[in-house]
N, C-alpha and C positions, 0 to 999 in steps of 0.2 A: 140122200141127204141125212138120212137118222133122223126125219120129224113126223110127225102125222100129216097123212094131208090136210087136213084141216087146218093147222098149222101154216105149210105152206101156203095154201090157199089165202089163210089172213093177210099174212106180209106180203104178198102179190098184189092182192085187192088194194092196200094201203101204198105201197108203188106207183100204183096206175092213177090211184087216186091225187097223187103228186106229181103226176107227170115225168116220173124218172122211168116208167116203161111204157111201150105200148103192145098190146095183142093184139095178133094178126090171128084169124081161124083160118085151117086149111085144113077141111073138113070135118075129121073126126078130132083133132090136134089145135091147139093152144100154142101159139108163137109166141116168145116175149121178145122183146127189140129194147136194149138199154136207149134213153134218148139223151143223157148225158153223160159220155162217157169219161169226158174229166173226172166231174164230181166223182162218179162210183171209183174211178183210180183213184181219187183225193184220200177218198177214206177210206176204202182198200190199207191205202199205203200209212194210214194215221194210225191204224188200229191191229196192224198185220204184226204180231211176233216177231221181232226180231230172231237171232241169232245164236244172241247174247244171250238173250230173253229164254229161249229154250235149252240151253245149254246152262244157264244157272239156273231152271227149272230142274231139269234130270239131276243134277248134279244134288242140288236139294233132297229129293225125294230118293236119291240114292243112299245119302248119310243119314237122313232120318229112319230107313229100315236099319240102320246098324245098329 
């Protein structure tokens, strides 16, 4: 993911604490289980980049090196 675990670790804690996951242990191993999977498509899909979105990104940063 490119984060620290520590990192990680916080926004998981903060998940489970909301009840949008729950961990399962299977022995050595940390399970996560989404428990709403609407919601996380919800905003997935609110905050996900378009297209457009990346293609006038590149397109930008292409003229601005000229």
């Amino acid at each position: 993911m490119g984060k620290a675990a520590s990192t990680v670790s916080w926004h998981l804690k903060r998940l489970k604490q909301e009840g949008l996951i729950a961990v399962k242990y299977g022995g050595e191993y940390q399970l996560y289980q989404i428990m709403n999977c609407e919601l996380v498509y919800d905003v997935i899909s609110k905050y996900k980049k378009s297209l457009v979105d990346v293609v006038v990104s590149n397109y930008t940063e292409m003229v601005e090196e000229l």
